[in-house]
C-alpha positions as CSV (number, residue, x, y, z in Angstrom):
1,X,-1.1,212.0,295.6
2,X,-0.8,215.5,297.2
3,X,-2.4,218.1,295.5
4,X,-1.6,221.6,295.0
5,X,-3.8,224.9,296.0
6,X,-4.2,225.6,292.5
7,X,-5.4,222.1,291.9
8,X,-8.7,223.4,290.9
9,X,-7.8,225.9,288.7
10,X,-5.7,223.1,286.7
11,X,-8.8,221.4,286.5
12,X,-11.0,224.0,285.7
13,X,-8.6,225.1,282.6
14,X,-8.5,221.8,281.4
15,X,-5.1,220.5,282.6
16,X,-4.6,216.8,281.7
17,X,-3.2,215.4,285.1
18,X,-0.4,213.3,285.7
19,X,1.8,211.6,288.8
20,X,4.9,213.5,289.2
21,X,6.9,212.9,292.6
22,X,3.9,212.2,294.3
23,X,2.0,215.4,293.6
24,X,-0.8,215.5,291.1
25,X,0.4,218.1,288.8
26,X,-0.6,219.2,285.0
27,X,1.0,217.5,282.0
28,X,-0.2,220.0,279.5
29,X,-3.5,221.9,278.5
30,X,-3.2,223.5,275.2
31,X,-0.8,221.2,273.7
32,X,3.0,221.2,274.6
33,X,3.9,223.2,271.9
34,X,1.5,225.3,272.1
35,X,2.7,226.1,275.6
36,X,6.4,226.1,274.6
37,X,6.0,228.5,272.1
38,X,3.6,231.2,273.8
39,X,6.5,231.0,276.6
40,X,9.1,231.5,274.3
41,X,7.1,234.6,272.9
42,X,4.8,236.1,275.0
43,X,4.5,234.8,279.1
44,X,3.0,231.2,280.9
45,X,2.6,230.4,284.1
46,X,3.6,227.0,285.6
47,X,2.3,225.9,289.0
48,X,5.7,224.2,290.8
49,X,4.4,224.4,294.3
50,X,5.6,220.8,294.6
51,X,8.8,221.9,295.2
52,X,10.4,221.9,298.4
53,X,10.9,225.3,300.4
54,X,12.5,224.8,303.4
55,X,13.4,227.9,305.8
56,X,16.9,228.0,307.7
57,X,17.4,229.9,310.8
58,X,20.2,230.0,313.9
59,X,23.4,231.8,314.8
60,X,25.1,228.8,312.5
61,X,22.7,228.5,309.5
62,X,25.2,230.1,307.4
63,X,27.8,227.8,308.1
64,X,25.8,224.9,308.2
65,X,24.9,226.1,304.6
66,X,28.3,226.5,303.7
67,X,29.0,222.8,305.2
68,X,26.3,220.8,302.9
69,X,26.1,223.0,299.6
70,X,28.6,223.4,296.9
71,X,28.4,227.0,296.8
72,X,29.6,229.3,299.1
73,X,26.6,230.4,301.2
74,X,28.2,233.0,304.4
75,X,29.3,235.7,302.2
76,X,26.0,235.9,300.7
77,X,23.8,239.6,301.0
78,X,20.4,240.0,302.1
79,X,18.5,239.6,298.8
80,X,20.8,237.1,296.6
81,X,20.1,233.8,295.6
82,X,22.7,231.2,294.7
83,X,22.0,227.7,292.5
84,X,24.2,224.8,294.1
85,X,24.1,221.3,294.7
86,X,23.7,218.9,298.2
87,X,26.6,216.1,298.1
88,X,27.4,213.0,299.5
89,X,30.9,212.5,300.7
90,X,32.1,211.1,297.2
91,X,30.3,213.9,295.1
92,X,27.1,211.9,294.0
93,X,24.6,214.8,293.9
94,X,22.0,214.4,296.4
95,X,20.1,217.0,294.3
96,X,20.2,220.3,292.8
97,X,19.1,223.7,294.9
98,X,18.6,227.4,294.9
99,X,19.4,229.0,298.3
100,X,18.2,232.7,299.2
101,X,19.3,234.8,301.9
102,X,16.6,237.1,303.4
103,X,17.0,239.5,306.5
104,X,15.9,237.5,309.4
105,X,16.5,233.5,308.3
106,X,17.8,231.3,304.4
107,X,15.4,229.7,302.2
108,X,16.1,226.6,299.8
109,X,14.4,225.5,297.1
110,X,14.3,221.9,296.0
111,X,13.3,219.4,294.1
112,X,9.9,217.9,294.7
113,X,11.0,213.8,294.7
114,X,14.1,214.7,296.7
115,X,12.7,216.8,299.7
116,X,12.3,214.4,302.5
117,X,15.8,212.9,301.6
118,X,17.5,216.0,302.0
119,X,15.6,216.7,305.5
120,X,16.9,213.3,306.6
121,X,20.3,214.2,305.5
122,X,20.1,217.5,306.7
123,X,19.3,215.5,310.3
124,X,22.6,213.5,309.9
125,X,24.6,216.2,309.4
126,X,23.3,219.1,311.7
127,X,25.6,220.9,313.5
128,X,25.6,224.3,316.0
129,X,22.5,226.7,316.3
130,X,20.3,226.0,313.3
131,X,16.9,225.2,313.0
132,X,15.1,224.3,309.5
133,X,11.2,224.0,309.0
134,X,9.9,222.6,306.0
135,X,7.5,225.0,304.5
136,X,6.3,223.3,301.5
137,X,2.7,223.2,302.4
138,X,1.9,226.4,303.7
139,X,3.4,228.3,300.6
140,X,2.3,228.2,297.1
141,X,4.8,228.7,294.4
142,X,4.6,230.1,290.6
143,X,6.7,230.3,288.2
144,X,6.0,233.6,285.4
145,X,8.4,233.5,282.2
146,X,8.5,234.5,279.1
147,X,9.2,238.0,277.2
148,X,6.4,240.0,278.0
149,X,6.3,238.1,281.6
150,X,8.1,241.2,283.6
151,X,6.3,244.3,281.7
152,X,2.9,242.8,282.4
153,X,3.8,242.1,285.9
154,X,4.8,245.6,286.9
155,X,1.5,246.5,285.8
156,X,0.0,244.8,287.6
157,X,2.3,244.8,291.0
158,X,3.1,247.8,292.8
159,X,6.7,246.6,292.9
160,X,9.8,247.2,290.6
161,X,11.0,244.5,288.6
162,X,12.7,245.3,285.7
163,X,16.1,246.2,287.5
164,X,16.4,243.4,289.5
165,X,19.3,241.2,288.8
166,X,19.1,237.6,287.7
167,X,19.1,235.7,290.7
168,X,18.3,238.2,292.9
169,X,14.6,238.8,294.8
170,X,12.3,241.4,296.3
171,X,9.3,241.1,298.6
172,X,6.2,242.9,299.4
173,X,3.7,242.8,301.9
174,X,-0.4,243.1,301.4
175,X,-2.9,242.1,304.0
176,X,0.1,240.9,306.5
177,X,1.4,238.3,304.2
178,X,4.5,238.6,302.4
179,X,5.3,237.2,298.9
180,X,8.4,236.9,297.1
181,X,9.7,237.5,293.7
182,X,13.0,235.9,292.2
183,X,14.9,237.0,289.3
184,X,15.2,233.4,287.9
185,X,13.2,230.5,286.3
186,X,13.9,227.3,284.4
187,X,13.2,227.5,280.8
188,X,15.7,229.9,279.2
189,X,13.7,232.7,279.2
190,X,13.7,235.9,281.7
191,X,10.4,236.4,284.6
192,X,10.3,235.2,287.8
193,X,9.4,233.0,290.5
194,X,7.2,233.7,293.0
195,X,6.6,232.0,296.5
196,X,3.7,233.3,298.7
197,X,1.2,231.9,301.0
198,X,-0.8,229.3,300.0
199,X,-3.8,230.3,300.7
200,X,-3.5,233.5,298.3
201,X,-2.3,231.0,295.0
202,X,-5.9,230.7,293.5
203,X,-6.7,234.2,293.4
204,X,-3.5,235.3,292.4
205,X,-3.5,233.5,289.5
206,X,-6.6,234.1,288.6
207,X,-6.5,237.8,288.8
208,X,-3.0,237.5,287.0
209,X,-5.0,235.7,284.1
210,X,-7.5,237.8,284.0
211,X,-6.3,241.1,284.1
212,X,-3.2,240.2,281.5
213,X,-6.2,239.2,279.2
214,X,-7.7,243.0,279.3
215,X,-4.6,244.2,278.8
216,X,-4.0,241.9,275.5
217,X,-0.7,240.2,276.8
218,X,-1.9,237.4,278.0
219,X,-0.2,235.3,280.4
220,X,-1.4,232.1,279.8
221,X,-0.7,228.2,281.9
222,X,1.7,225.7,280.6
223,X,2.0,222.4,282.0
224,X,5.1,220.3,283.5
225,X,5.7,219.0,279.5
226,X,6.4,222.4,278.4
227,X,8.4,222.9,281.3
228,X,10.7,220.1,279.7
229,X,11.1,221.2,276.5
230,X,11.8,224.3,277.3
231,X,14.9,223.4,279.8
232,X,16.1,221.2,277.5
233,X,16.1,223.7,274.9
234,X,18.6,225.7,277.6
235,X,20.5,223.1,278.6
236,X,19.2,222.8,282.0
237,X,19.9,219.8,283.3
238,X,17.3,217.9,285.3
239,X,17.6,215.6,288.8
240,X,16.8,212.3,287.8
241,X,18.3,212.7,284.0
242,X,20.9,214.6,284.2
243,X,21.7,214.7,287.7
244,X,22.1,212.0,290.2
245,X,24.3,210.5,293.1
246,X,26.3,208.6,290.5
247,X,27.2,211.6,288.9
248,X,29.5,214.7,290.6
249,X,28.9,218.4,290.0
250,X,32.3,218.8,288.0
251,X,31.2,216.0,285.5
252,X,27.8,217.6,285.0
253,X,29.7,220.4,283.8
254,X,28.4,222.7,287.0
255,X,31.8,223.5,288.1
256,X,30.5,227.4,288.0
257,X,28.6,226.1,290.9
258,X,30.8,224.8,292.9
259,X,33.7,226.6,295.2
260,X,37.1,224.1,295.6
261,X,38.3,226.6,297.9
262,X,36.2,226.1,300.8
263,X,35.5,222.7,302.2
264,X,32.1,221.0,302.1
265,X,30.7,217.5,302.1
266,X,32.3,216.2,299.1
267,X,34.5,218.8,298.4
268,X,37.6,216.4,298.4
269,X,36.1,214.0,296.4
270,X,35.6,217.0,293.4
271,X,39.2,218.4,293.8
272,X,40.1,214.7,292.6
273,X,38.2,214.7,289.3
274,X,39.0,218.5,289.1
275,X,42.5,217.6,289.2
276,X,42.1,214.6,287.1
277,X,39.5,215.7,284.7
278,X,36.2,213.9,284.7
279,X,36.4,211.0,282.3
280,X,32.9,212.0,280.7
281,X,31.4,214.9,279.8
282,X,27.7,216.4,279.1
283,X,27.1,217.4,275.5
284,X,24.2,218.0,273.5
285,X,22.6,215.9,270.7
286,X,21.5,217.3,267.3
287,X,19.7,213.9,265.8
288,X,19.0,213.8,262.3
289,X,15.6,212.6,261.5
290,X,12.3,212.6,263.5
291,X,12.9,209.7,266.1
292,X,13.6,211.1,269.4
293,X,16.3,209.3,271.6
294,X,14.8,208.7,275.4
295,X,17.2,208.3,278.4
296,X,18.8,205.4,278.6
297,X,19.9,205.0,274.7
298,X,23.5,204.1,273.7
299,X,25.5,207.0,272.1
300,X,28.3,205.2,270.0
301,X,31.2,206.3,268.3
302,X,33.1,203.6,265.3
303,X,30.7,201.5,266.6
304,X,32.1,201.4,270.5
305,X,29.5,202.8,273.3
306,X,31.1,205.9,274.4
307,X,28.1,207.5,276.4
308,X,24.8,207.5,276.8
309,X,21.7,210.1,276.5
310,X,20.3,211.1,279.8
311,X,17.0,213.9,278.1
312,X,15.3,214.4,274.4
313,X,12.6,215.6,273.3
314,X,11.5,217.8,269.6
315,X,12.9,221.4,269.9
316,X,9.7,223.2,269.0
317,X,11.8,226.8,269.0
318,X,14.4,225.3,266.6
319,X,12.4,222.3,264.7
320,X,14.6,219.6,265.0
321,X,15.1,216.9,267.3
322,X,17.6,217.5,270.4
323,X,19.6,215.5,273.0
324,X,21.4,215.8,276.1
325,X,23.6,213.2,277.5
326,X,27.1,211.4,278.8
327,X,29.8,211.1,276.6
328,X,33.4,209.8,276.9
329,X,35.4,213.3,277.8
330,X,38.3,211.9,275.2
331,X,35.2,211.8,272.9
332,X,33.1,214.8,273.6
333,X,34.6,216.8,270.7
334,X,31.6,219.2,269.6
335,X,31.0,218.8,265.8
336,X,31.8,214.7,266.3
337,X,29.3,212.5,264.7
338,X,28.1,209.8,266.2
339,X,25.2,207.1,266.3
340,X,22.5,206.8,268.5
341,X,21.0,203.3,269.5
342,X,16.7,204.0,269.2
343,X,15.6,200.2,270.1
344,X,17.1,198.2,267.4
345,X,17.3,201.3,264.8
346,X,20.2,203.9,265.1
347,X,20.1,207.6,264.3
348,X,23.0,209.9,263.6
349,X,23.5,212.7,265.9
350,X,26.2,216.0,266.0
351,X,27.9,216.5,269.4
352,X,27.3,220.0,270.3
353,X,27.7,222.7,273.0
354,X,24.9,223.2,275.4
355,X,22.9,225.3,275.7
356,X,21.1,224.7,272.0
357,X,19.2,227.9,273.0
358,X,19.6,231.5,274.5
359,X,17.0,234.1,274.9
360,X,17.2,236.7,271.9
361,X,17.5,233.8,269.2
C-alpha cells in the first residue's frame, strides 16, 4: 500500500489504519462520532492526499475538458472550480471530479481507486495540444471543515478567506512553493481544501494543530469513517455506492452537473433518459429502529423489490439511522413507506429528500 506524507503523523495520533484504494489511510482515531461531531461543531482535518490531482495544459486543454466532462469547462474564469463527472459513451460514470482553472494550466481532482483508469481513458480519447501530468505524489492534500474551520484559518494564514465563494480558490506563495485553497469540501459543512507540496504536509499540519490548540479552537484529525458519515448526512453521493458505470449522471440525480447543450462523451446517451425520465431515482432512507441497512439490501414496496440501498450508516447529528439508495422513479414518492430486507429481518424505512442535512440545522 502507498502511503501518504502525513503517514506518520496518523500514526503518531493514534490513527487505526486501514486499506482504502490502495493507500494506507486512517479509519478513525477518536471514535467516529467523536470525529463527526467535533466537525459538525467546531473544525477536523482529514488527510485525502490519496486522491488524484492531475494538471492539464495546451492550446486545446479547455476543449479537451469540455470533450470528456459533463460540465462545461471553456467558459470557466481563472479561479473557479466546477464538480462534474467523466463518461463513457452510454453515460456509465467513469467517476466523479472537481476541475479548477488556474492562470497558466487546469487541475482535476479525482477519486483515489479511479485515477489510473481515467489517465488511460484520458489516453484514448486525447485530442489537439494538451498535455496532462499526474501530480498525485508530489502534492499533499487536506481537507479543513467545520464551523470554526475558516475563522481559525485566517488567523493563522496571511490570506483572505471568508469572502471567497463556494467553489472558488485562492493561492499563496511562501519559500517558492505555492499552496492552494478551495472553497469546498465533502461533509456538508463550510472550510476548505487545500493542495500544496508534499514535502510541506507534516509541518503544516502540525503547526495547524498546534497553534489552533493555543488559541482554544481546536482543529482536530478525523479519519476516512467520519468522512462517511458526514457525506452521507449531506447527501453526497459516493463512487463506488452511489456512483458507477452502470449508473448515468441524470439518474444519480446530478443533472445540475451536467450541460445537454454542449456535446460530450455521453452526452447523447443523457438527452435519452433526460427526455425519457430515468426509470429510478436516488432517495434517502429514514429506518426505523437501530439496524443499519449496508449496500446491496432490497428496498421493497407491497412486498415487490423496487430498489435497492447503495450507503447507511447511524446519523450521529440527527440520532437515527439513515439510507441512501435506488428506487423505482414511479415509486420514489418522498413520505412512501417501504421495507428494507437486513439478511433475513426487514426494517421499515420513509422515502425522503436528500440531503437529510444542511449546515445551520
Amino acid at each position: 500500500m502507498r502511503q501518504t506524507r502525513l503517514h506518520a503523523v496518523h500514526a503518531e495520533l493514534g490513527g487505526r489504519m486501514v486499506d482504502f484504494a490502495g493507500w494506507e489511510m486512517p479509519l478513525l482515531y477518536r471514535g467516529i462520532v467523536e470525529e463527526h461531531l467535533h466537525t459538525r461543531t467546531a473544525a477536523s482535518f482529514f488527510d485525502v492526499s490519496h486522491m488524484g490531482r492531475v494538471g492539464f495544459r495546451g492550446a486545446d486543454a479547455a476543449a479537451f475538458l469540455d470533450r470528456i466532462c459533463t460540465r462545461r469547462i471553456g467558459d470557466m474564469a481563472v479561479g473557479v472550480s466546477r464538480y462534474g463527472h467523466v463518461c463513457r459513451e452510454d453515460g456509465g460514470i467513469l467517476d466523479d471530479v472537481i476541475i479548477s482553472r488556474d492562470e497558466d494550466h487546469y487541475l482535476m481532482v479525482c477519486n483515489a481507486s479511479n485515477r489510473e483508469k481515467l489517465l488511460a481513458w484520458f489516453g484514448e480519447h486525447k485530442s489537439g495540444a494538451v498535455e496532462w501530468e499526474d501530480r498525485t505524489l508530489e502534492t499533499a492534500m487536506l481537507a479543513v471543515q467545520g464551523p470554526s474551520a475558516i475563522p481559525v484559518l485566517e488567523q493563522l494564514l496571511p490570506l483572505k478567506l471568508s469572502d471567497l465563494k463556494r467553489y472558488h480558490f485562492r493561492s499563496i506563495s511562501m519559500l517558492g512553493q505555492t499552496a492552494w485553497f478551495f472553497r469546498s469540501g465533502y461533509t456538508g459543512e463550510d472550510g476548505v481544501e487545500v493542495i500544496a507540496p508534499a514535502q510541506f504536509a507534516e509541518i503544516a499540519v502540525r503547526t495547524l494543530m498546534e497553534r489552533s490548540q493555543a488559541q482554544g479552537t481546536p482543529i482536530l484529525p478525523a479519519g476516512l469513517g467520519a468522512r462517511d458519515t458526514l457525506r452521507l448526512e449531506a447527501g453526497m453521493p459516493l463512487y463506488g455506492h452511489e456512483l458507477d458505470e452502470a449508473v448515468d449522471s441524470i439518474s444519480a440525480g446530478q443533472g445540475w452537473a451536467v450541460d445537454l447543450t454542449k456535446d460530450f462523451i455521453g452526452a447523447a446517451a443523457m438527452r435519452r433518459v433526460q427526455e425519457a425520465g430515468p426509470h429510478r431515482r436516488m432517495v434517502g432512507l429514514e429506518i426505523e429502529g437501530r439496524r443499519v441497512a449496508r449496500q446491496g439490501a432490497e428496498i421493497r414496496a407491497d412486498g415487490v423489490a423496487i430498489g435497492v440501498v447503495t450507503s447507511g450508516a447511524p446519523s450521529p447529528t440527527l440520532g437515527r439511522v439513515i439510507a441512501m439508495g435506488y428506487v423505482d422513479a414511479r415509486r420514489a414518492e418522498p413520505g412512501a413507506r417501504v421495507e428494507i430486507d437486513l439478511r433475513g429481518s426487514t426494517a421499515t424505512a420513509t422515502l425522503c429528500k436528500l440531503p437529510f442535512y444542511k449546515r445551520g440545522m
